[in-house]
KOLGUFI-161489 format. One line per field, with one value per residue (C-alpha): x, y, z; residue in one letter. Coordinates in nm, 4 decimals. Layout:
// KOLGUFI-161489
X = c(X | ...) $
Y = c(Y | ...) $
Z = c(Z | ...) $
aa = c(A | ...) $
This chain:
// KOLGUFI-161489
X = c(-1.2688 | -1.3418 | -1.2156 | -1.2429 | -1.1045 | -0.8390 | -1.0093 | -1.1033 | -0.8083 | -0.6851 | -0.3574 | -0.3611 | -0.2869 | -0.6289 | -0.6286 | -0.7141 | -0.9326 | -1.0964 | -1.1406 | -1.5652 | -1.7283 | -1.9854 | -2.0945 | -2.2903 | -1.9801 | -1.7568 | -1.6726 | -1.6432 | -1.6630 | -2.0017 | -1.9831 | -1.9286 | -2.0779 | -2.3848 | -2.7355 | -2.8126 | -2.4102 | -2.2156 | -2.0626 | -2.3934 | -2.5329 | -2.3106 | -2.4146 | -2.7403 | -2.7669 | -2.4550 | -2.2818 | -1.9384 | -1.8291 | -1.4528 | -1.3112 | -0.9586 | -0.9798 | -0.7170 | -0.7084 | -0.4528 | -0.3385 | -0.5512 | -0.8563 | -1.0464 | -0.9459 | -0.8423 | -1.1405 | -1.3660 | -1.2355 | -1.2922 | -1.6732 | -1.7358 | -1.6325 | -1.7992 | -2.1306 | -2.1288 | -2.0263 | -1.7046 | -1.3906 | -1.1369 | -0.7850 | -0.5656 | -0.2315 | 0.0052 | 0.1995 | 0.5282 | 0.5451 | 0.3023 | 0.4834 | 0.3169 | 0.3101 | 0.1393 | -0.1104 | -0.1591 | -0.2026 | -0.4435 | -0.6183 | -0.6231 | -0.7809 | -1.0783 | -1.1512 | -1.2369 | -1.4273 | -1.5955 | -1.6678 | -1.8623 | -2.0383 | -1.8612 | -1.6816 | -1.3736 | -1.2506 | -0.8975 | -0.8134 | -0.4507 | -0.2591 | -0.0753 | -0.1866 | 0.0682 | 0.3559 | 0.2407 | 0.4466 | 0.2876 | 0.3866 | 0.2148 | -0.0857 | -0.0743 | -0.1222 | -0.4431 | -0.5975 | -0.7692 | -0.9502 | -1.0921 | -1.2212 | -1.3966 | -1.5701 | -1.3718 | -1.1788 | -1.3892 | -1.0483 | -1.0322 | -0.7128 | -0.6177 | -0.3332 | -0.1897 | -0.0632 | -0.3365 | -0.4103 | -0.4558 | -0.0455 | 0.0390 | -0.2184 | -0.2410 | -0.5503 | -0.7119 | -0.7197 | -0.8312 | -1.1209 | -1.2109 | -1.2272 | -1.4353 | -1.2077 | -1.3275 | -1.1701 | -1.1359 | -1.0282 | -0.8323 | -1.1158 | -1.1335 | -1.0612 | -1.4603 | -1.4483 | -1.1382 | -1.2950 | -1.6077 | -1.3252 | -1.1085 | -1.4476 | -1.5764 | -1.2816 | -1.2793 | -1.6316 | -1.5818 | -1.5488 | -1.5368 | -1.2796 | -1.1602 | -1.0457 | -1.3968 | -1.2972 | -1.0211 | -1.2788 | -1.0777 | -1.1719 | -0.9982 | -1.1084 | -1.2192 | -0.9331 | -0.6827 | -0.9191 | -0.8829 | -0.4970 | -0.4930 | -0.7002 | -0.5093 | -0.1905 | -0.3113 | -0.3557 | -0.6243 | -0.5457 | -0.7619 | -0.5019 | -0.2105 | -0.4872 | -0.6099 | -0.2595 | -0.1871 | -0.5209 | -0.3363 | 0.0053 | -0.1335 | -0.3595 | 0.0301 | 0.0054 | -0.2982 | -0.3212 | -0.5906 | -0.8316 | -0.9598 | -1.2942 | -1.2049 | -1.1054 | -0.8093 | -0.7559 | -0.5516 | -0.4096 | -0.3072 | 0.0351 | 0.0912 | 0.0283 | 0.4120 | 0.5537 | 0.3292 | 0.3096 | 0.7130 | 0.7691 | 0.5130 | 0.7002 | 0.3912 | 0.6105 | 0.4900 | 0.5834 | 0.8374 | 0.7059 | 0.3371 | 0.0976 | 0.0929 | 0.4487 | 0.2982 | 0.0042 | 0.2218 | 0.4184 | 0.1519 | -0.0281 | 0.2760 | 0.2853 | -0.0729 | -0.0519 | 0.1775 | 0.0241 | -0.2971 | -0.0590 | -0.1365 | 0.1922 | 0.0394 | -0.0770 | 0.2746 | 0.4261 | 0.1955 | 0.2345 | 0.6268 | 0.6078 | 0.4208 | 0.6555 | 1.0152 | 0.8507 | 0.7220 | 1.0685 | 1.0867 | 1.3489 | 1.4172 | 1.5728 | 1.2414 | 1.0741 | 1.2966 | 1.3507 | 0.9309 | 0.9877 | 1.2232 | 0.9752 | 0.7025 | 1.0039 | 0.9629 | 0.6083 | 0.3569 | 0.5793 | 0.7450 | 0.8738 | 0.5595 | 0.9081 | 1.1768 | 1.3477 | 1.1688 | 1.4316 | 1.7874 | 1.5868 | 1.4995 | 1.8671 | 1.9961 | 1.7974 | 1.8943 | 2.2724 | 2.2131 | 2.0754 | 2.3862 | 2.5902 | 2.4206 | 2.3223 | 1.9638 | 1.8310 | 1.8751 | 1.8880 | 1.4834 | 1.4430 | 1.6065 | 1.4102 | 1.0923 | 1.2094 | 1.1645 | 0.8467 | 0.6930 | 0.8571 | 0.6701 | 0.3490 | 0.3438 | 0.5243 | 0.2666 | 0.1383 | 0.2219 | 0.1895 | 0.3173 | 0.6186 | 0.5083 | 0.2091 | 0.4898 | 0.7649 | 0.4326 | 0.3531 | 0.6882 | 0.7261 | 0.3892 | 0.4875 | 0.8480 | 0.6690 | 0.4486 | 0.7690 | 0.9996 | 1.1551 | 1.2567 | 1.6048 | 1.7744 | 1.7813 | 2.1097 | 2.2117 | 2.1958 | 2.4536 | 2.8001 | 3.0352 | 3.3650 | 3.5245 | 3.5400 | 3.2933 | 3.0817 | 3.1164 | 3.0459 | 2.6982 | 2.6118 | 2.6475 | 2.6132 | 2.5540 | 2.3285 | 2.2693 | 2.2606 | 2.4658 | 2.2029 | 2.4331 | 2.5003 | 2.1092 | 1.8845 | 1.7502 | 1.9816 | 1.7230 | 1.7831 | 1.4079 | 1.2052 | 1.0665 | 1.3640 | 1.5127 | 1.2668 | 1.5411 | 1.1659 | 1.2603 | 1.1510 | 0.9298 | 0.7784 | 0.4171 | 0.5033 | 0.3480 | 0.3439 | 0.4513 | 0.5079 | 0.1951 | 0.2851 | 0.0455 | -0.0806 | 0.0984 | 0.4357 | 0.6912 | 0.5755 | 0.3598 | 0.6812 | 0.7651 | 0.4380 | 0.4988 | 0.8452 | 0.7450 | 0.4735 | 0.7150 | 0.9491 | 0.6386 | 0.5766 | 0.9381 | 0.8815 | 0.6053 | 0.7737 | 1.1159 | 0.8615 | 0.6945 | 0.9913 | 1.1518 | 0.8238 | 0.9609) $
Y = c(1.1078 | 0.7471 | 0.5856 | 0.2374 | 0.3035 | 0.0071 | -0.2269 | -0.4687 | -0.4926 | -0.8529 | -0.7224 | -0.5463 | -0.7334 | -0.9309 | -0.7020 | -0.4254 | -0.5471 | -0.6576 | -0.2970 | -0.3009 | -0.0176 | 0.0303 | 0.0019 | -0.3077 | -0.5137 | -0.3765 | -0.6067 | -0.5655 | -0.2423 | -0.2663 | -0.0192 | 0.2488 | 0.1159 | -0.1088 | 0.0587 | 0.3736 | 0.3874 | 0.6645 | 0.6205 | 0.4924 | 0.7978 | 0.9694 | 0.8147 | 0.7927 | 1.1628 | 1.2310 | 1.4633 | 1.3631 | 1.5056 | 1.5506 | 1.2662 | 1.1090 | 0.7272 | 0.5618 | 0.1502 | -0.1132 | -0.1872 | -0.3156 | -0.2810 | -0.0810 | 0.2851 | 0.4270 | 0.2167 | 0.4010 | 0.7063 | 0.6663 | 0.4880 | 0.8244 | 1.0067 | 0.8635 | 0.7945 | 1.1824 | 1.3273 | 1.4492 | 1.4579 | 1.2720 | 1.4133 | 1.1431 | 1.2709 | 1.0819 | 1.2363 | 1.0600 | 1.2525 | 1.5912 | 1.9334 | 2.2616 | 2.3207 | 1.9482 | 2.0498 | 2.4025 | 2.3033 | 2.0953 | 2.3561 | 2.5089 | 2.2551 | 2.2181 | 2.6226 | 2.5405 | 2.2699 | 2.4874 | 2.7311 | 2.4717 | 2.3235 | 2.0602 | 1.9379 | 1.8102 | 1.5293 | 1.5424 | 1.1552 | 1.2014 | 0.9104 | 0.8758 | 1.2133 | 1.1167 | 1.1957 | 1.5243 | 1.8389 | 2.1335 | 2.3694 | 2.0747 | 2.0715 | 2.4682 | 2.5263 | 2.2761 | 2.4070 | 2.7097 | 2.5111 | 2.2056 | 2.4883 | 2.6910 | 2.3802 | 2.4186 | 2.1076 | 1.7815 | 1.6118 | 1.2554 | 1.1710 | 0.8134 | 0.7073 | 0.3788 | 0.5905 | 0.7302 | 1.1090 | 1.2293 | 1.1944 | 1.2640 | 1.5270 | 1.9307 | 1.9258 | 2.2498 | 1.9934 | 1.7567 | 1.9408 | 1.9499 | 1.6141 | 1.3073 | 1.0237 | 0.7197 | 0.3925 | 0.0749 | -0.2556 | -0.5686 | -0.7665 | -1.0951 | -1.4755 | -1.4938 | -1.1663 | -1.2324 | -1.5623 | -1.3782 | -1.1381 | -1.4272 | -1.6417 | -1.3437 | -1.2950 | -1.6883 | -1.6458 | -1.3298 | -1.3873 | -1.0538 | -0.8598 | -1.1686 | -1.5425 | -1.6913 | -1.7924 | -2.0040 | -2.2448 | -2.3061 | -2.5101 | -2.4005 | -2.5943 | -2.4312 | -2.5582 | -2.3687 | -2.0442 | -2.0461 | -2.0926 | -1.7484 | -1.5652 | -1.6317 | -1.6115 | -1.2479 | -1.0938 | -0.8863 | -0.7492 | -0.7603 | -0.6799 | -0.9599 | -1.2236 | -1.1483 | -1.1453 | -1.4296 | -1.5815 | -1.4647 | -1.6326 | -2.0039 | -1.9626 | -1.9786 | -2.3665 | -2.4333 | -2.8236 | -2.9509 | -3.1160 | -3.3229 | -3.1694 | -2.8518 | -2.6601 | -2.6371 | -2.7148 | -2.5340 | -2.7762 | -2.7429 | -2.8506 | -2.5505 | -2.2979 | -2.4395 | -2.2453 | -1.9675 | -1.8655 | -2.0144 | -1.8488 | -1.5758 | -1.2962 | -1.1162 | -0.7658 | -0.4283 | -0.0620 | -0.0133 | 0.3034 | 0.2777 | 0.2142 | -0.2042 | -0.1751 | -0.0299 | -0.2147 | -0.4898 | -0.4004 | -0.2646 | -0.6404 | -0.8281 | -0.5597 | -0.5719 | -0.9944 | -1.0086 | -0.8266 | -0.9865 | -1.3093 | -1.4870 | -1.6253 | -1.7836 | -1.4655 | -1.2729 | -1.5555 | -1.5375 | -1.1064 | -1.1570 | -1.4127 | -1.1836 | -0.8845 | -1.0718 | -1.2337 | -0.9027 | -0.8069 | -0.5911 | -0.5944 | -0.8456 | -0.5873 | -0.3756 | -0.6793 | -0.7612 | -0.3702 | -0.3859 | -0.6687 | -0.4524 | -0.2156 | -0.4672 | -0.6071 | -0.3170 | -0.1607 | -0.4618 | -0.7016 | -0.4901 | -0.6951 | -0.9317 | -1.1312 | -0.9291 | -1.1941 | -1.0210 | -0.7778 | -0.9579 | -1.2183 | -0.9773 | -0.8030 | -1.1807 | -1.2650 | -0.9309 | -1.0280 | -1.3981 | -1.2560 | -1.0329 | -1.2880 | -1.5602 | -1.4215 | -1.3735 | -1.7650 | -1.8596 | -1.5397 | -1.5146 | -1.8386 | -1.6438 | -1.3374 | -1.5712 | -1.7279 | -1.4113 | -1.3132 | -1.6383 | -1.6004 | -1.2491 | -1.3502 | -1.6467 | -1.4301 | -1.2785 | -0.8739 | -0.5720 | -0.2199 | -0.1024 | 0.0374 | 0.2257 | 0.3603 | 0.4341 | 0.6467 | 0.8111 | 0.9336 | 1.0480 | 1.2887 | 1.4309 | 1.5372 | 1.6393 | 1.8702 | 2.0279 | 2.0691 | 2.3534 | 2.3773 | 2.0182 | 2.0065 | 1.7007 | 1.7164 | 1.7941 | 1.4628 | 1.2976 | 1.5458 | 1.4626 | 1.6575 | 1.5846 | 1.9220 | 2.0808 | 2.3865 | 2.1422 | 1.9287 | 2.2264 | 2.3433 | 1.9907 | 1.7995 | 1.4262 | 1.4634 | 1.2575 | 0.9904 | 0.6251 | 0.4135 | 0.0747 | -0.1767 | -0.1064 | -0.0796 | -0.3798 | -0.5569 | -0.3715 | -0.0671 | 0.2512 | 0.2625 | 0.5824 | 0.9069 | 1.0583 | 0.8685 | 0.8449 | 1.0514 | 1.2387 | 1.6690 | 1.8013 | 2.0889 | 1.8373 | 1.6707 | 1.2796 | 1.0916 | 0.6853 | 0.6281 | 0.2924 | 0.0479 | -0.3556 | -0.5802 | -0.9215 | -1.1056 | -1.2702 | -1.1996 | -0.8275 | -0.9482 | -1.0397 | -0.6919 | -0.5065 | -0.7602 | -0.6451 | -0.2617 | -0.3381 | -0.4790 | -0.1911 | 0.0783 | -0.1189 | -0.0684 | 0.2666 | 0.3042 | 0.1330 | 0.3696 | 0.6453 | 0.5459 | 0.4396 | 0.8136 | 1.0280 | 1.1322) $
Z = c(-3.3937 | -3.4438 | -3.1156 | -3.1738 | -3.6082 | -3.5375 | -3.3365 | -3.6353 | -3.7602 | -3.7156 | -3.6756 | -3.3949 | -3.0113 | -2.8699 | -2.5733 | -2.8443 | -3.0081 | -2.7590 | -2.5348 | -2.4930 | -2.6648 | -2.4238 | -2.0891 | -2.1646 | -2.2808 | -1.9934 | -1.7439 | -1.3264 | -1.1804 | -1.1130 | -0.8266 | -1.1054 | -1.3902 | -1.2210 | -1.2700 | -1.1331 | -1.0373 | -1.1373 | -1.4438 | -1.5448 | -1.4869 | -1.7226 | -1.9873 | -1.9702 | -1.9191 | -2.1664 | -1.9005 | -1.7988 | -1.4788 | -1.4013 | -1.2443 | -1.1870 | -1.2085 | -0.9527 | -0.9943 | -1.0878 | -1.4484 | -1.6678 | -1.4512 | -1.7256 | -1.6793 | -2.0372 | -2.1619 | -1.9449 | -2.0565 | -2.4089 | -2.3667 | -2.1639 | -2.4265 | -2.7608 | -2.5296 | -2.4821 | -2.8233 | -2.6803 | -2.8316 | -2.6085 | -2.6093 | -2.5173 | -2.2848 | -2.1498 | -1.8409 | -1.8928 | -2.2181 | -2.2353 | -2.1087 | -2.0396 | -2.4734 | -2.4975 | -2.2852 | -2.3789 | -2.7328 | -2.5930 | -2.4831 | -2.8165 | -2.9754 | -2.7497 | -2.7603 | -3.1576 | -3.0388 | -2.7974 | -3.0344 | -3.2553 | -3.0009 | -2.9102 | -2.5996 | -2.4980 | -2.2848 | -2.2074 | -2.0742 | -1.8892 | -1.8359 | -1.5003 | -1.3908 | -1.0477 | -1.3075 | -1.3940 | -1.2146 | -1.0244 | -1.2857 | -1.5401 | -1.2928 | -1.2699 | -1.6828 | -1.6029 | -1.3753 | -1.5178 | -1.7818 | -1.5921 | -1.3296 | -1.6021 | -1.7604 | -2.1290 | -2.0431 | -1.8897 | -1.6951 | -1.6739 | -1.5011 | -1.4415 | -1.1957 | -1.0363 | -0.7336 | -0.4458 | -0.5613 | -0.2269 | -0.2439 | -0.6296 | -0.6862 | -0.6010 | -0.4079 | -0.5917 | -0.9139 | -0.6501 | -0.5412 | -0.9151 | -0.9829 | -0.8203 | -0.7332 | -0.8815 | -0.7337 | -0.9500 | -0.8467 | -1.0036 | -1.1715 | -1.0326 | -1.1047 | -1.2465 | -1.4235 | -1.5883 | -1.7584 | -1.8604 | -2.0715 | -2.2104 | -2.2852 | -2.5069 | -2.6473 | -2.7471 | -2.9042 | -3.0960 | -3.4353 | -3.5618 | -3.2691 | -3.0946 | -3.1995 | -3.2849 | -3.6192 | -3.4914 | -3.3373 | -3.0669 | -2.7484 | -2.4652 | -2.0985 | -1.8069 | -1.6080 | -1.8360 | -1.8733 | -1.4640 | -1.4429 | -1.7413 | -1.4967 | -1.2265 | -1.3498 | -1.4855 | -1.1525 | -1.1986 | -1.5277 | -1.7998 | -2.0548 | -1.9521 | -1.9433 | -2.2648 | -2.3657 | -2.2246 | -2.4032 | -2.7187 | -2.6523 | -2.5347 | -2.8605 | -3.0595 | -2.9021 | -3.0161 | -3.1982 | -3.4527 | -3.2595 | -3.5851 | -3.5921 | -3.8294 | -3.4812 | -3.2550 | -2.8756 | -2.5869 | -2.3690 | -1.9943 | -2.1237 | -2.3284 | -2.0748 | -1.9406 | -2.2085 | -2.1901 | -1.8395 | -1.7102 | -1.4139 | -1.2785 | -1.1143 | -0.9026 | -0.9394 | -0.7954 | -0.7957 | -0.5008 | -0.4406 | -0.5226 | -0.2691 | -0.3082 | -0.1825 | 0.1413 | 0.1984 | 0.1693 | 0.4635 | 0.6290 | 0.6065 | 0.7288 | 1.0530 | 1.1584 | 1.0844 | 1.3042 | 1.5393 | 1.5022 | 1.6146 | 1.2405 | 1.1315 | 0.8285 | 0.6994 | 0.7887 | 0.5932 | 0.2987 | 0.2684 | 0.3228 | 0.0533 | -0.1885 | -0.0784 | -0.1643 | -0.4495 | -0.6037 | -0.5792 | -0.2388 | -0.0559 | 0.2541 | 0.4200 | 0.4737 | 0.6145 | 0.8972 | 0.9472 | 0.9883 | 1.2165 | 1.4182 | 1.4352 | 1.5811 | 1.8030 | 2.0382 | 1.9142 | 1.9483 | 2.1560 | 2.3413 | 2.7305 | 2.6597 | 2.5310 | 2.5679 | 2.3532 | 2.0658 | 1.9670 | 1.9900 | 1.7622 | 1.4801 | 1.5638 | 1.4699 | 1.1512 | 1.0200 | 1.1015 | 0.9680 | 0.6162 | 0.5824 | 0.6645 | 0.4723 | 0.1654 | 0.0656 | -0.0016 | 0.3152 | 0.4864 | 0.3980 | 0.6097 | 0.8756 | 0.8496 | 0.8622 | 1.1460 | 1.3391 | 1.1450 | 1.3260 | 1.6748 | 1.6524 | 1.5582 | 1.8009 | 2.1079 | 2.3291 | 2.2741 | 2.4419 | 2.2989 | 2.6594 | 2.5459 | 2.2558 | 2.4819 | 2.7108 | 2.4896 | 2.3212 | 2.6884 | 2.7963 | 2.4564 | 2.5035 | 2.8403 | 2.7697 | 2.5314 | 2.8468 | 3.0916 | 2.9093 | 3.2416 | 3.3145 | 3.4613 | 3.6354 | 4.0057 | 4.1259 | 4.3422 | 3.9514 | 3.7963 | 3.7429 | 3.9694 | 3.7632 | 3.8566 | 4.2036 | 4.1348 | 4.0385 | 4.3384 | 4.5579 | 4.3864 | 4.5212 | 4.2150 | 4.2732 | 4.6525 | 4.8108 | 4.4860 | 4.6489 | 4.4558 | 4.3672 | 4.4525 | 4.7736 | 4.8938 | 5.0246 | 4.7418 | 4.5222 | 4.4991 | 4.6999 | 4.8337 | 4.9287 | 4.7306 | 4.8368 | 4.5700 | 4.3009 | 4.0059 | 3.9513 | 3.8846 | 4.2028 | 4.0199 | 3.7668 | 3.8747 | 3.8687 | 3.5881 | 3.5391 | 3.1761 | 3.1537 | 3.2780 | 3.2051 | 3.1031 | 3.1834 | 2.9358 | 2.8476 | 3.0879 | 3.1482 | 3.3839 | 3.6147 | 3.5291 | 3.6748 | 4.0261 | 3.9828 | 3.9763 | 4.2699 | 4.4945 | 4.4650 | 4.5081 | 4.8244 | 4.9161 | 4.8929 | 5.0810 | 5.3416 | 5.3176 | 5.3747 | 5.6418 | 5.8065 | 5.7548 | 5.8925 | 6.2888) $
aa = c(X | X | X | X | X | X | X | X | X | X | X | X | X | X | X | X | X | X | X | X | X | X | X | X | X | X | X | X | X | X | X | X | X | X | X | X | X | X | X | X | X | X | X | X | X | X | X | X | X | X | X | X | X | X | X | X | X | X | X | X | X | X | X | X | X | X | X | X | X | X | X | X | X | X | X | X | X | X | X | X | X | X | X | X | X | X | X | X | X | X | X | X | X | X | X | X | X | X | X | X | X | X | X | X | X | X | X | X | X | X | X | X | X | X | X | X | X | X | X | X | X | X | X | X | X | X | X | X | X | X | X | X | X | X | X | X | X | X | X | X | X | X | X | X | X | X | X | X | X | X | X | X | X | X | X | X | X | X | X | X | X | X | X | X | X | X | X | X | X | X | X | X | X | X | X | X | X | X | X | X | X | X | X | X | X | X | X | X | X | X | X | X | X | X | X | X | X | X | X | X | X | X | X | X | X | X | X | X | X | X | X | X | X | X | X | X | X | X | X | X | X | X | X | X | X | X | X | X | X | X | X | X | X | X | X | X | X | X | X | X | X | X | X | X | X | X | X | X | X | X | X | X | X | X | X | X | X | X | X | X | X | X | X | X | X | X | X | X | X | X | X | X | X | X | X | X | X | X | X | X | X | X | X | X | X | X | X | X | X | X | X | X | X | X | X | X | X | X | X | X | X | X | X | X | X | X | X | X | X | X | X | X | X | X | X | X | X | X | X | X | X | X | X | X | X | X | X | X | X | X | X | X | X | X | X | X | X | X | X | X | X | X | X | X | X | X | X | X | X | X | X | X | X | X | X | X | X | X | X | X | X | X | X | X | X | X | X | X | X | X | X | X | X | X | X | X | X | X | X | X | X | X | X | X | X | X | X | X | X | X | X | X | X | X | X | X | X | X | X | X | X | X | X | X | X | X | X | X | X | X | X | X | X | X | X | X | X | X | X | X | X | X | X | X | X | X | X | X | X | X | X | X | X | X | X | X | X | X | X | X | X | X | X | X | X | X | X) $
């Protein structure tokens, strides 16, 4: 099978044409592809290992796949997950064991391998294992969720990034100079300024910059030298408005979130802004921002400023009410009042504590002068005598161990330890004072 049969032909999209046939013309990854790196490897010793390929679009992965395969000798089998059944890939299957039996071996290149079923994974699984099949599985989604992990075992997770600003230029300036694959022939002049707004409106993907490459080229002009020139004032038309859109469920969706929360933890309201900006941009949903910032309300401020909470309780009103324009500004608001308010994790340390040893007390039951007595039977068993009503004690706090609403049979534990900061540190003078009263009630009831 010749893999690259179409590639010439002028009338197939730039980003075709332009796929690298080998290693040497393949740009970025150069943790996998570099000397003596991996993929490297591979081909120079013509073995191709199993592997599942997990990186962005257009960061190189089907090309990999088939430069694998023709540096080998291999036939590649080319399956896409969204499409191929059980019979897809059994026939598959088929057509490599007549391979095999001439000699010759069989890549099978399965694209988004996240898609595929267990049943799907299942009919795979015997044939990777016993060598007959070489897998090459590529995915936008992390395997360690998508994938079984017995075809995980079998296959060596290869991560690829987005290629960046430079890398993308290298691709769009080769593409400019080929004349026999690319747009050489065209003589066209294109300036560095306008090859650096492509790249960076192409986010990492090889393929949409090259596309993009192809689409400015439409609004090319004579430059009166027998060539043509790209101006910045094209690329108006050509890029409009850049929507930076993600999977909702893949993992840039999370990491997303996941930036924004430890931002604002890490008290750096720029960068919250910047991640919620990318998030609501990409098209996520406002909503799971300010429910994040609820989160942090009570996780990573916690009584530092016990204002915290009410104010992510009111953006989330205000963008309900509001309407989503200028319910974001709202939802920012609060995004910045967390990141600037001071940290404690006391609270979170604190709940965490009090499950864990819950979990250790099967026997906990609520002392008796705490139980409601609202029938007679119940009054007699002693229910509710002896509780001190709060508001009728000194300082509004019925003093002494006596007191202390602690399960009699249950060792007393401290859950809740404030911190220095914010206004939690009022709260641990607050908690001192009473211990001291306490003490004090104690003291004062030994004969």
């Amino acid at each position: 099978m010749d893999l690259f049969a179409d590639e010439s032909d002028h009338g197939a999209p730039l980003a075709w044409r332009m796929r690298p046939r080998t290693l040497a013309d393949y740009v970025g990854q150069q943790a996998l592809v570099g000397p003596g790196r991996p993929l490297a490897r591979m081909v120079e010793t013509g073995v191709v290992r199993s592997m599942i390929l997990w990186g962005p679009p257009g960061s190189g992965k089907t090309t990999l796949a088939e430069i694998l395969a023709a540096e080998s000798g291999a036939e590649l089998e080319h399956l896409s997950a969204v499409m191929a059944g059980v019979k897809e890939i059994r026939a598959a299957v088929e057509r490599a064991r007549a391979r095999q039996a001439h000699g010759q071996a069989t890549l099978l290149f399965l694209d988004e391998i996240h898609r595929l079923n267990k049943s799907q994974q299942d009919a795979l699984l015997p044939h990777v294992e016993s060598g007959l099949l070489t897998l090459i599985g590529a995915t936008t989604e992390n395997p360690s969720f998508e994938v079984n992990s017995a075809l995980l075992s079998r296959a060596r997770v290869h991560v690829l990034t987005s290629l960046g600003e430079a890398e993308l230029g290298e691709v769009l300036r080769r593409a400019l100079a080929d004349e026999a694959r690319g747009l050489g022939a065209r003589r066209l002049r294109v300036d560095d300024e306008v090859l650096a707004l492509l790249a960076r409106a192409a986010a990492g993907d090889a393929r949409r910059a090259l596309g993009l490459l192809e689409t400015a080229c439409d609004f090319a002009e004579p430059d009166g030298e027998g060539g043509e020139v790209v101006r910045r004032e094209a690329l108006v038309d050509v890029l409009g408005h850049q929507a930076s859109a993600f999977d909702k469920q893949g993992d840039h969706y999370y990491d997303l979130l996941s930036a924004i929360h430890k931002s604002v933890r890490s008290s750096r309201p720029d960068a919250a802004l910047l991640y919620i900006a990318r998030f609501v941009q990409g098209g996520g949903d406002p909503l799971d921002v300010v429910r994040r910032l609820a989160a942090i309300a009570s996780e990573d401020v916690g009584n530092a400023d016990p204002r915290a909470l009410p104010l992510v309780m009111a953006a989330w009103d205000a963008y309900l009410r509001l309407g989503d324009h200028e319910g974001q500004r709202a939802i920012a608001h609060a995004a910045i009042h967390l990141a600037v308010a001071p940290k404690s994790n006391a609270i979170d340390r604190a709940w965490k504590a009090a499950k864990a040893f819950v979990a250790q007390q099967p026997q906990l039951e609520v002392p008796t002068y705490l139980r409601n007595a609202p029938t007679k039977l119940m009054e007699s068993l002693g229910h509710g005598q002896g509780y001190r009503y709060a508001h009728h004690e000194p300082h509004g706090y019925p003093a002494g161990s006596s007191h202390d609403c602690w399960p009699a049979a249950v060792p007393h534990r401290r859950f809740y330890a404030p911190t220095e900061y914010g206004q939690e540190k009022r709260y641990g003078q607050l908690m001192a004072w009473r211990e001291q009263l306490d003490a004090e009630a104690d003291d004062g009831a030994k004969p």
